[in-house]
N, C-alpha and C positions, 0 to 999 in steps of 0.2 A: 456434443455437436456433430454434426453432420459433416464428411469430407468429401467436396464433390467437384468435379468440373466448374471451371468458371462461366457464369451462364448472364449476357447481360439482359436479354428477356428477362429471366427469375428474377434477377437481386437488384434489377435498375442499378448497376457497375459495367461503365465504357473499362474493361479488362485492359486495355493496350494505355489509355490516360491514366487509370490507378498506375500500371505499371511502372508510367515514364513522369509520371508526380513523386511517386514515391523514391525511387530508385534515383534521381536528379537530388529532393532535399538529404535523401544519405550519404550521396555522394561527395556534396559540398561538405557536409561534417565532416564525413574522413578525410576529403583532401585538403579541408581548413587544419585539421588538425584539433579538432571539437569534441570528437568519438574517437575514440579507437576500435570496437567495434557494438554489430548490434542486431538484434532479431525483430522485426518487424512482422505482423500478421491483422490482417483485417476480415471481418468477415459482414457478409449485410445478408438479411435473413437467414442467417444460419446458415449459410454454405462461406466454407473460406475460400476467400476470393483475391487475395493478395500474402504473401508467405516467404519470406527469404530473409536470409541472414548473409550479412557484411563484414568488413573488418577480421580484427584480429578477437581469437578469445583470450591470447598470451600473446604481446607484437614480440617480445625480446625471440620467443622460441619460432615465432611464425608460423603459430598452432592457429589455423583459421577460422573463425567463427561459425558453428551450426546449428544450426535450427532447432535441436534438442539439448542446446548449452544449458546448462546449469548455473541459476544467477544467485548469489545473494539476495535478496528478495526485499530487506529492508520492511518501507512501510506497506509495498505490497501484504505483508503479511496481516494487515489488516482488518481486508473485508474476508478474507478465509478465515479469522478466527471469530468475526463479527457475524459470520452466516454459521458458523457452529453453535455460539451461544442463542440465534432466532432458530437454527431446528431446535434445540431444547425449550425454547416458549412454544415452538408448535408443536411439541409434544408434550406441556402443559407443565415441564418438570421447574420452569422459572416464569416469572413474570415480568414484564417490561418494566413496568413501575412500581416493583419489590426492593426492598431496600440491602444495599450490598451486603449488610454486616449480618440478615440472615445466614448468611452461608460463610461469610468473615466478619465471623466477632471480635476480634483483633485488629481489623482495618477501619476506624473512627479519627479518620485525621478530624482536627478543631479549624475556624476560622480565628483571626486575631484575635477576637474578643473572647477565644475561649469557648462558645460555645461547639457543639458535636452536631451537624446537620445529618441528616438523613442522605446517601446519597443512592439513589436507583442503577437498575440494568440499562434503562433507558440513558441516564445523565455520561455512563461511561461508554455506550455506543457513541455517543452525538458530539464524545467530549465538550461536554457541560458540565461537569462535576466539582470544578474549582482544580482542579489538576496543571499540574504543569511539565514541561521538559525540563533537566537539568542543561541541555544542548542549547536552549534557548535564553537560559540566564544572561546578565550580562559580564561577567568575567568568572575566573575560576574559584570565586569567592562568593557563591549564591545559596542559596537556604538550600535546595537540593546536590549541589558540591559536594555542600557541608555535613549535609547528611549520609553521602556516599551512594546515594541514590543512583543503579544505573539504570541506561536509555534503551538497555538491551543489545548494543553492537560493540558491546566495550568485554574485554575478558576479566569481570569483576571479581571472581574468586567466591559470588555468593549463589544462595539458592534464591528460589520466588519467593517465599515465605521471609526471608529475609529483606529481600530486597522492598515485599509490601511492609515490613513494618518500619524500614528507612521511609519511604515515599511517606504513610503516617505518620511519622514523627514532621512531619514539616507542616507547617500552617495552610489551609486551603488561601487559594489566591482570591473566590469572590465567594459568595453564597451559590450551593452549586442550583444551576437550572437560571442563575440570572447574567450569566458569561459564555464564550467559548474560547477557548481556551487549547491548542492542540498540545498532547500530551501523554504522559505515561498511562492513560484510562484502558490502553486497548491488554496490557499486560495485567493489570487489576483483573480486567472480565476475563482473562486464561486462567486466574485461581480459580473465579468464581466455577469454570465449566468444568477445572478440577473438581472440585470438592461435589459437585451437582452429577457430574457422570461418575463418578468414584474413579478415576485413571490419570496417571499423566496427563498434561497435555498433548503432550505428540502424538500418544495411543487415543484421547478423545477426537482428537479433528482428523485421525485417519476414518476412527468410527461415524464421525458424523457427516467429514465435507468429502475429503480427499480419496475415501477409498470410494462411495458411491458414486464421485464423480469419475473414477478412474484415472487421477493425477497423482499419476504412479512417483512422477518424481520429486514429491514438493514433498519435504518435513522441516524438521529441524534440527538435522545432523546430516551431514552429507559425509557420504562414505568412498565414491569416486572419485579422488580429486582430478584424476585428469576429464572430467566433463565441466570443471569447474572454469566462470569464466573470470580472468584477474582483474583483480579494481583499480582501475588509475585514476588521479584527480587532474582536471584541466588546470593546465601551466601553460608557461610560454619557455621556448618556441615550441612544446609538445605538451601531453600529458604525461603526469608523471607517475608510475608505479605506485598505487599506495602501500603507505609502509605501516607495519604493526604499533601499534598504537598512536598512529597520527591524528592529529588533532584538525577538522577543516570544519569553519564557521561556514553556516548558511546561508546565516545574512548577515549585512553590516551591524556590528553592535553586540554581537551576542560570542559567544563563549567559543560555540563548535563542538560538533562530533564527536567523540573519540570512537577509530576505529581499530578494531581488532580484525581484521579478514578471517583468521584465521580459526576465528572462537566458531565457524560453523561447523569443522572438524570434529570439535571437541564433544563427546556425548554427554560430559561433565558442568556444561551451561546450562542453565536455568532456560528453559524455552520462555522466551521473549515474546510472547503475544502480537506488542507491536509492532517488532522490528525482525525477529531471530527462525525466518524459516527461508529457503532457500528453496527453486521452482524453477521451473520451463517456461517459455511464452505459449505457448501450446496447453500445458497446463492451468495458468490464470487465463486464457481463452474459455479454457472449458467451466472455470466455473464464473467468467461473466455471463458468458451466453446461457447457462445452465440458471441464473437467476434472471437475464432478460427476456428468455423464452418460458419462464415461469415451466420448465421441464427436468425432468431427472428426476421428479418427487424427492427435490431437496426441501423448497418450502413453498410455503401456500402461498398462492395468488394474492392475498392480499396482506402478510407479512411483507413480501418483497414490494410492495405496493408502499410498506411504512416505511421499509430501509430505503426507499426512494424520493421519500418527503424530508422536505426542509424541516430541521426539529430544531435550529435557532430559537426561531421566534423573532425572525428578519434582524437578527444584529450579525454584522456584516465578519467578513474574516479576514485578516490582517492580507493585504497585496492580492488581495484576488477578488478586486469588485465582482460584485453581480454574481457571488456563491455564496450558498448557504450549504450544511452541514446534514445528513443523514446519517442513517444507519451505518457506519462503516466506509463511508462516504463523504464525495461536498457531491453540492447537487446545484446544478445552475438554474437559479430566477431570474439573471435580468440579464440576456445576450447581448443586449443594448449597451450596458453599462458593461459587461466584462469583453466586448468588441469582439465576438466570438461567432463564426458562423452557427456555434452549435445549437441546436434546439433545446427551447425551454426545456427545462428538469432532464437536464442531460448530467450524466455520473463522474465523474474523475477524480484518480489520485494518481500518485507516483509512488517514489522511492527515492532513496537519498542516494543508493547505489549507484544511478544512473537511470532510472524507470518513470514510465508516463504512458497512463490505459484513462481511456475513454469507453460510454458505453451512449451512443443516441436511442434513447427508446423509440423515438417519434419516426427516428429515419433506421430504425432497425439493425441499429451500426452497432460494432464492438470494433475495437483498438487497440492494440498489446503493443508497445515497445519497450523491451526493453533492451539495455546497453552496460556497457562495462567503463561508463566517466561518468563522474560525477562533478559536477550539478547540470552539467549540457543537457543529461537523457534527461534530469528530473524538472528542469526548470529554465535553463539556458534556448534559444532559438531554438534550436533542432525539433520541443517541441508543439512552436506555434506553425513551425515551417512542416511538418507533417498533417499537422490537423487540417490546414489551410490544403494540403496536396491532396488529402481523402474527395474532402468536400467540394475541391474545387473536378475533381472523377468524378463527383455523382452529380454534378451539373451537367457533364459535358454527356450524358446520355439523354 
């Protein structure tokens, strides 16, 4: 992407209202005590037009937050390892709707009754696959517990190949392609791009996404820790330090996270597909814009065309009316019903870390925020109250 002067002719952005929309809902986070800190970056046609970082990256040391922090990246990791495995369908080396146990003959999880379904490249992009999270169970006593299955953010002590044949050993939750289901699918498709590029992980997605993009600092091992920004969890009357191996539930009912901060260090982790790479907001800038401007000759116009359709089959996704599911992706159908200024088939995910990216096709917008609280960046106000501040700038031109 392009880095250029704030131009509101060009990119129809009132620059001085982006400014003072954005810069107002960050402020209340930090001075609520919601965020501790965060890097915000907006760009509309392709020029960045809004860019600053807040808060603390570390409050205890009163190491201030910059622009090129280093985040834990969580389920960011996502749609980067989801645009590695469609440049290998556009270069013909896998197929969408190939069944996974081509390339992992060892991975035939059954459903209850015993039977072995078939599950595709497509069903573990869109998680559809009958998969599930162990984070999501409801106590520490769940068929994925039990099996030792990790989530990826945990210092499991195992490899991938291990870890896929835990996740195997557990019974699919539906028949895959007639559920969704969010879950461990995205770390499944990081064997599969194993075994199909012949390399590690970390060495395939530098080859495929990271190095053509030129997102020099996203993998999954971080080697600087002083760019690293610290993970706190929202408490009262503050957020509080996460601690190594804490446990923090998402939603009411369920189990919780375990997090390990500190397993991004470690080169000895199993790269985590779903959850286990670590990046810049600047970096997940470049490879949204890099698939919403269909440039960088990452992938063709009309793959990113598929990663941008709803691949449900219109059944709905737990707390987020009016989304449906893509490539690596949710993808908004019904802004009606999710009460959303954004426009139709507009992209979003987050991160557990504290992370929340938008991408408007329609209104040629991209979104990066990310933060060092968790659940505020990923799900708490901070980020309806920014979404509402973009949109409410590109009225007011």
């Amino acid at each position: 992407m392009r880095f250029a002067s704030i131009s509101a002719v060009r990119t129809g952005v009132c620059p001085a209202c982006l400014s003072e929309n954005i810069d107002g809902v960050v402020r209340q986070a930090l001075d609520g005590r919601r965020l501790v800190g965060s890097v915000v970056l907006v760009a509309r046609d392709g020029e960045l037009v809004y860019r600053r970082a807040a808060g603390f990256a570390d409050r205890e040391s009163r190491r201030p937050m910059a622009v090129d922090t280093v985040f834990r990246l969580a389920s960011v990791s996502k749609p980067i390892v989801s645009a590695a495995a469609l440049v290998l369908v556009a270069r013909g080396k896998i197929g969408l709707d190939e069944s996974v146990d081509r390339w992992l003959p060892h991975f035939r999880p059954r459903l209850a009754d015993g039977r072995v379904p078939p599950i595709t490249i497509r069903q573990l992009l869109s998680h559809t696959a009958g998969l599930g999270y162990r984070f999501l169970e409801a106590d520490g006593d769940g068929p994925y517990a039990r099996a030792g299955v990790s989530d990826g953010m945990d210092q499991a002590g195992i490899d991938l190949d291990q870890n896929l044949r835990r996740i195997a050993s557990v019974p699919l939750l539906y028949e895959p392609g007639t559920g969704w289901g969010y879950s461990v699918a995205t770390d499944v498709l990081g064997a599969v791009i194993e075994r199909v590029h012949g390399a590690g992980l970390g060495e395939a997605v530098r080859q495929l996404v990271t190095g053509p993009l030129d997102m020099v600092d996203t993998d999954f091992v971080v080697r600087d820790a002083r760019r690293v920004a610290t993970a706190y969890v929202n408490d009262c009357p503050r957020p509080h330090r996460l601690r190594e191996g804490e446990i923090v539930p998402v939603f009411d009912g369920t189990v919780g996270i375990r997090y390990n901060p500190a397993r991004i260090f470690d080169p000895r982790a199993f790269p985590s597909g779903g959850a286990g790479m670590a990046g810049t907001a600047e970096d997940v800038m470049r490879l949204l814009e890099a698939l919403r401007q269909r440039s960088g000759g990452l992938l063709p116009a009309e793959l990113v065309a598929e990663m941008a359709r709803d691949q449900t089959g219109g059944i709905g996704l737990p707390g987020a009316p009016g989304f449906g599911f893509g490539l690596g992706f949710s993808v908004l159908r019904d802004p009606a019903l999710a009460g959303s200024p954004e426009s139709l088939g507009t992209w979003r995910w987050g991160g557990a870390y504290g992370h929340a990216w938008f991408v408007d096709p329609v209104k040629r917008l991209s979104v990066v925020a990310l933060t060092n609280t968790l659940y505020e960046g990923m799900m708490g106000r901070f980020v309806n109250d920014l979404r509402d501040a973009v949109y409410g700038a590109l009225e007011s031109v």
